[in-house]
C-alpha positions as CSV (number, residue, x, y, z in Angstrom):
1,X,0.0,0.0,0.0
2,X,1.2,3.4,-0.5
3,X,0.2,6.9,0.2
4,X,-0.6,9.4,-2.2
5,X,-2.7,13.0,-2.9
6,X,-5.7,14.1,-5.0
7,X,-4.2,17.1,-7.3
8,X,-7.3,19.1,-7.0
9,X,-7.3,20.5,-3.8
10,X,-3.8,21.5,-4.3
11,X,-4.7,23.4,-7.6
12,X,-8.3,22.8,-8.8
13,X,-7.7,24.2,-12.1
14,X,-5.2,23.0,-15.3
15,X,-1.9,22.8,-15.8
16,X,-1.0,20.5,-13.1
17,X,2.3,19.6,-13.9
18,X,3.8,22.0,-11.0
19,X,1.5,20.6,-8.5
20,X,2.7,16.8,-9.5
21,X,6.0,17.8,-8.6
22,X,4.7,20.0,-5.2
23,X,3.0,16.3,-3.9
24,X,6.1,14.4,-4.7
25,X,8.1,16.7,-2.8
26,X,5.9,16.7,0.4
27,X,6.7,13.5,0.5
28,X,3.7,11.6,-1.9
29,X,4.1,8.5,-3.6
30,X,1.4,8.3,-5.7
31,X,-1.5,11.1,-7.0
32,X,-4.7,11.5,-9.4
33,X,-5.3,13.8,-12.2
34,X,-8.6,14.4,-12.9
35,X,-11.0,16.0,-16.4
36,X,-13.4,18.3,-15.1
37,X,-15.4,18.8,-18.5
38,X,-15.3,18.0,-22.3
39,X,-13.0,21.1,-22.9
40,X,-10.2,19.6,-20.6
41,X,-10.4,15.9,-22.3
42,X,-10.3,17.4,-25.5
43,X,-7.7,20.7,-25.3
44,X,-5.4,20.0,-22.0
45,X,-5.2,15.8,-22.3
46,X,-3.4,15.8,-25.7
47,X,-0.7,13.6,-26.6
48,X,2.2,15.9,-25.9
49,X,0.6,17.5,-22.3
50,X,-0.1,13.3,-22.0
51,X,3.6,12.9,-22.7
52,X,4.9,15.4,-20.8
53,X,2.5,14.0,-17.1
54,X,3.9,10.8,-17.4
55,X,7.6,12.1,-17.4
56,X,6.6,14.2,-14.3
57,X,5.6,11.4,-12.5
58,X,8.8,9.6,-13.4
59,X,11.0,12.2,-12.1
60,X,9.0,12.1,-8.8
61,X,9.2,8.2,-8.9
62,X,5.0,8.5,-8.0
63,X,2.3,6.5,-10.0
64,X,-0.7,8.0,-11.0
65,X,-3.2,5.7,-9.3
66,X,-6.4,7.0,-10.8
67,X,-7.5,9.0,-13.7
68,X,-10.8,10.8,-12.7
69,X,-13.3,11.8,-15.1
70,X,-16.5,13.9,-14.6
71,X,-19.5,13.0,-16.9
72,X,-22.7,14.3,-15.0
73,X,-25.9,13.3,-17.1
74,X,-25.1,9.3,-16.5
75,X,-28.9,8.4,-14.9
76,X,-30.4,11.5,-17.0
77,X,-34.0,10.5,-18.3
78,X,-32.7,11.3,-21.3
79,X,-31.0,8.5,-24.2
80,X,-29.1,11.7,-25.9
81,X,-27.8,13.1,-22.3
82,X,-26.9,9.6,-21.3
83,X,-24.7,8.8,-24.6
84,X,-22.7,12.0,-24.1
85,X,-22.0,10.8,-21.0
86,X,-20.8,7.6,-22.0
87,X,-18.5,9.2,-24.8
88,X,-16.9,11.1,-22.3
89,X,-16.4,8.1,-20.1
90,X,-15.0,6.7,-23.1
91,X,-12.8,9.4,-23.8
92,X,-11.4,9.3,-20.2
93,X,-10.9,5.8,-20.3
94,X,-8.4,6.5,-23.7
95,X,-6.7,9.3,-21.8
96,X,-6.4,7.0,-18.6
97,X,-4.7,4.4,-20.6
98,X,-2.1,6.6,-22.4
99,X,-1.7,8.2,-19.0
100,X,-1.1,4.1,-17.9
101,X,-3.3,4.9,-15.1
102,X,-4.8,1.3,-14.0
103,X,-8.1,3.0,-12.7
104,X,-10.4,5.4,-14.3
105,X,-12.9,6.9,-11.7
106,X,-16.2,8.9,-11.6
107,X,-18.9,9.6,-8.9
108,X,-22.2,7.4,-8.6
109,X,-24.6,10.0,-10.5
110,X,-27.5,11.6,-9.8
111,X,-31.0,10.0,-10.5
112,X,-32.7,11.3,-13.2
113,X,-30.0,14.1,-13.0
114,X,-32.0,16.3,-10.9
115,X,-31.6,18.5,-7.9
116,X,-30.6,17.6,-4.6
117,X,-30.3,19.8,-1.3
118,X,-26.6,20.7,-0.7
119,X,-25.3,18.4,2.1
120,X,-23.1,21.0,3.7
121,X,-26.2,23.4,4.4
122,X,-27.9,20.7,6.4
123,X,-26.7,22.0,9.9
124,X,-27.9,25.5,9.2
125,X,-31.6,24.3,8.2
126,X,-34.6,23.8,9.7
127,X,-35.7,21.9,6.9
128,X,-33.7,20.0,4.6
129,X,-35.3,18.9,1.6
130,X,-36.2,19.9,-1.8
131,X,-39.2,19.2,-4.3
132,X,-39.4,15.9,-6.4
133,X,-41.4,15.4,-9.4
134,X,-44.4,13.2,-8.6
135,X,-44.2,11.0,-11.9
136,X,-40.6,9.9,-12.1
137,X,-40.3,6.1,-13.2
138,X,-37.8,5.6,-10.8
139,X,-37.4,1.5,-11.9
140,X,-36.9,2.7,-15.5
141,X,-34.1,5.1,-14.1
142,X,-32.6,2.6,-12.6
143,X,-32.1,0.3,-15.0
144,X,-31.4,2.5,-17.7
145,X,-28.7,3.4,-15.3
146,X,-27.5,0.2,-14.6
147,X,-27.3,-0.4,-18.4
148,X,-24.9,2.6,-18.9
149,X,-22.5,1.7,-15.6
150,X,-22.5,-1.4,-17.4
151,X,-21.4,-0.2,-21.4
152,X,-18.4,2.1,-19.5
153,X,-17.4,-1.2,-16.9
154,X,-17.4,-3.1,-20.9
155,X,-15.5,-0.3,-22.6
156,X,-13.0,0.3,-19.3
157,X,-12.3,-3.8,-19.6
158,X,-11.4,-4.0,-23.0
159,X,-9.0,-1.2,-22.5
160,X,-7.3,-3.2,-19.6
161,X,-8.8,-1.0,-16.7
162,X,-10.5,-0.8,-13.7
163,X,-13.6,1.2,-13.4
164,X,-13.9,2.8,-9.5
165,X,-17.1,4.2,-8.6
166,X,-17.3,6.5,-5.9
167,X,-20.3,6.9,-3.5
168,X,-21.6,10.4,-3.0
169,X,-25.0,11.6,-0.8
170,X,-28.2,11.4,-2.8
171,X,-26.9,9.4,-5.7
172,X,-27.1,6.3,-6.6
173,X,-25.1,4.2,-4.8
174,X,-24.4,6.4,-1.4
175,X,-24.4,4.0,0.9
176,X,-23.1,-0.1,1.2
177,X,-26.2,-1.1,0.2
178,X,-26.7,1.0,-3.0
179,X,-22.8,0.0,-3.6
180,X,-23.9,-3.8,-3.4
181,X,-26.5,-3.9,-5.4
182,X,-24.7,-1.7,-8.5
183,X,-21.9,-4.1,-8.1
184,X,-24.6,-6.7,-8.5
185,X,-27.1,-5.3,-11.5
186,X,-23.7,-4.2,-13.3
187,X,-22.0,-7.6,-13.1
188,X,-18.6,-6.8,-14.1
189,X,-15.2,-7.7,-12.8
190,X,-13.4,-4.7,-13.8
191,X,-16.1,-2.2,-11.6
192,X,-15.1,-1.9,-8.0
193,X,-15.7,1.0,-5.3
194,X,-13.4,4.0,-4.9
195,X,-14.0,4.0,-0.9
196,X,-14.5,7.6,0.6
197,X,-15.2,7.4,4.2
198,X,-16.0,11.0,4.4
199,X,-19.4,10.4,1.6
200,X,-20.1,7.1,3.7
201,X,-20.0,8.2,6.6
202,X,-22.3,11.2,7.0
203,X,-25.3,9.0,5.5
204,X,-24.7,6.1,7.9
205,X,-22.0,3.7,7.1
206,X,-19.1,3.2,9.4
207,X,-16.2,3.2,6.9
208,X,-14.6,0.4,8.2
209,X,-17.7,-2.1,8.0
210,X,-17.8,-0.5,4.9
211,X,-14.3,-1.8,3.6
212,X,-14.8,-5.5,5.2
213,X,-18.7,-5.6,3.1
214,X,-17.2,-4.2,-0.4
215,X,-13.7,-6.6,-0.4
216,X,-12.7,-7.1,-2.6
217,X,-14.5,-4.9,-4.8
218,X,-12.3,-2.0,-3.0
219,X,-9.8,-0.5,-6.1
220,X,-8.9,3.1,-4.4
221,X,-9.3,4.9,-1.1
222,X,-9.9,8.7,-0.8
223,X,-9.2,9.4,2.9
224,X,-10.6,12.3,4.4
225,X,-12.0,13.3,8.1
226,X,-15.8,13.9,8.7
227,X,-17.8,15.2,11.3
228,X,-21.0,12.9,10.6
229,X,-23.3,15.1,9.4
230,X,-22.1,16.8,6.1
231,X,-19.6,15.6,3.7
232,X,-16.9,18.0,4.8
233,X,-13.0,16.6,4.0
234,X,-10.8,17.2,6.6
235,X,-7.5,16.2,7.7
236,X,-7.6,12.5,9.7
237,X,-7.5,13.0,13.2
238,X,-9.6,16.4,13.3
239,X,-13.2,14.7,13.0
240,X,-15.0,11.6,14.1
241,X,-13.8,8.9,12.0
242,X,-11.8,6.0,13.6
243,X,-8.8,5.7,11.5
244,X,-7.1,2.9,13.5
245,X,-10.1,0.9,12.7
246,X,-10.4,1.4,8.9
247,X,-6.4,0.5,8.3
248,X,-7.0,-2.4,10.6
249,X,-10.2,-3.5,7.6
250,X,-7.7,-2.5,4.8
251,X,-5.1,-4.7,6.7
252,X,-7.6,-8.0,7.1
253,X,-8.9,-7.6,3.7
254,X,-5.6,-7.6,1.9
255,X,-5.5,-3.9,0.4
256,X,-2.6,-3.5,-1.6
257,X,-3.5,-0.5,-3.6
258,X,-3.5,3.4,-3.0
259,X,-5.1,5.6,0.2
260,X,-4.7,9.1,-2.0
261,X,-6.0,12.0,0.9
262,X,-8.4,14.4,-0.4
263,X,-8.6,17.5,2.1
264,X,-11.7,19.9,0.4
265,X,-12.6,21.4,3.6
266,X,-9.4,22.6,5.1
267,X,-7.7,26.3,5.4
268,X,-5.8,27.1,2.4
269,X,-7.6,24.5,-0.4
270,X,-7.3,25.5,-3.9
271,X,-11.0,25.7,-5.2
272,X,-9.8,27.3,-8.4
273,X,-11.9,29.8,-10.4
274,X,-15.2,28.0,-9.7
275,X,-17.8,29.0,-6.9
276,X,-18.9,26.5,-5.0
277,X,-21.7,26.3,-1.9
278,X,-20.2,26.0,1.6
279,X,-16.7,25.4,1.1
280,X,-13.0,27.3,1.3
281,X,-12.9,29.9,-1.8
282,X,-10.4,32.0,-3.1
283,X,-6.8,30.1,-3.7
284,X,-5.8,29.2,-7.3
285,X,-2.5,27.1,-5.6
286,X,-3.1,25.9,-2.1
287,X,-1.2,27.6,0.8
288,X,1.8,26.1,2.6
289,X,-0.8,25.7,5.9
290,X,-2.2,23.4,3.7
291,X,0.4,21.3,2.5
292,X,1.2,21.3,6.4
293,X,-2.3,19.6,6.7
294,X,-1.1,17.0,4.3
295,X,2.8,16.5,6.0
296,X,0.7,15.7,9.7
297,X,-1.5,13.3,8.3
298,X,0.5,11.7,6.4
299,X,3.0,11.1,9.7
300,X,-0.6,9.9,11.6
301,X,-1.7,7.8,9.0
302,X,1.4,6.4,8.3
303,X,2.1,5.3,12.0
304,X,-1.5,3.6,12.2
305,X,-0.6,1.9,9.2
306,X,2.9,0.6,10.1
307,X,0.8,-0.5,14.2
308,X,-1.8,-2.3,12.3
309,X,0.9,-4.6,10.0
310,X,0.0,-2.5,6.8
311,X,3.4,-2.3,4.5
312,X,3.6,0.9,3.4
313,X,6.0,2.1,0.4
């Protein structure tokens, strides 16, 4: 197992070449690089900036242990919406493998691709909620949805891949039980979870039952702190996750691969150019406070790791 770092809270927005070389040098062995639109698959992820990543990486001696992709529309209503979202999949999937990433990654998507309430407002509300459509076939949704998790699991396969998926609040798949039974309808071996304790864990999963019900299904971790209720990302040790009991699960289930930390709610983040509800705004390159987040739990996690038997590179 080794330790590595999401780029994107250390610079949201393209290039990321610097920031590659910034995680190595904190002291990173592995990070992810991620496509936040069409525009970044199709003007950034070209052969030579392609080229040019993988030499980064080399000089760093880190892997790139996931390539992330972000193609919203997947459970739209819609056949057109749906197929753009697979072609961007798709395109991910051919920028992961020139990238040799062994993983390509999205979120669990939004049913119907409607609305949800924002997770992080939920403390400051007396009501948290927001108005569904009355005449949704929710059992066509979901199998339409099943049916396009399963052509990108079929396309990720061929191209000798992985396919994570990664549980959010409200979507499909936020919880073990939603995981299970995508894993199930979807019946393919190269689609797996990307486990993030701090999307489990505010809608009601302990993340460590969570890692001992999913193995082996369990290709990437995001590690993150939470404080139960929303799905802030903190540093490890600063909310109210046990972490000596999730390495202890990665430990008894045999998880060889990469915990990459992903600190979104934590003093000095990058969030880029982008506005976002209820989060840290206003640094295009995080701060050095925040790579000092990242040094600290690194040592913690580390340690916990080494106690519970984990071999960490």
């Amino acid at each position: 197992m080794r330790f590595g770092a999401s780029v994107w809270p250390w610079r949201w927005d393209l290039p990321y070449d610097r920031t590659i070389r910034r995680i190595g040098d904190a002291g990173f062995r592995a990070t992810e690089l991620i496509a936040w639109n069409r525009a970044a698959i199709e003007e950034y992820y070209v052969p030579s900036t392609i080229a040019f990543l993988r030499a980064t990486l080399a000089e760093k001696n880190m892997k790139l242990s996931q390539f992330v992709v972000v193609n919203r529309g997947a459970a739209s209503a819609d056949a057109s919406v749906r197929n753009a979202a697979i072609e961007t999949f798709k395109k991910g999937v051919d920028i992961a493998a020139q990238l040799e990433s062994p993983i390509i990654n999205t979120v669990t998507h939004l049913p119907f691709d409607i609305r949800f309430p924002v997770i992080t407002n939920r403390p400051h509300m007396q009501t948290f909620s927001y108005p569904v459509a009355s005449n949704l076939d929710w059992n066509r949704n979901w199998h339409e949805y099943v049916e396009t998790l399963r052509l990108c699991a079929n396309y990720a396969q061929a191209a000798g891949l992985k396919y994570s998926i990664e549980p959010h609040p409200f979507r499909y798949g936020a919880n073990i039980e939603g995981l299970l039974r995508i894993l199930e309808a979807v019946d393919s071996p190269a689609l797996g979870v990307n486990l993030d304790p701090s999307h489990l864990f505010p809608v009601g999963d302990l993340p460590h039952v969570a890692i001992y019900r999913l193995a082996p299904r369990v290709l990437h971790c995001h590690f993150s702190d939470n404080d139960g209720e929303t799905n802030v990302h903190w540093r490890p040790g600063k909310g109210k996750i046990d972490w000596r009991h999730v390495l202890q699960a990665l430990k008894d289930t045999g998880y060889t691969g990469v915990v990459s930390l992903e600190f979104e709610d934590v003093p000095g983040v990058s969030r880029g150019v982008e506005s976002v509800a209820g989060v840290y705004k206003g640094n295009t390159e995080a701060t050095a406070e925040f790579e000092g987040e990242y040094k600290i739990a690194l040592a913690y996690l580390t340690d916990i790791a080494r106690e519970v038997g984990l071999q960490v590179d």
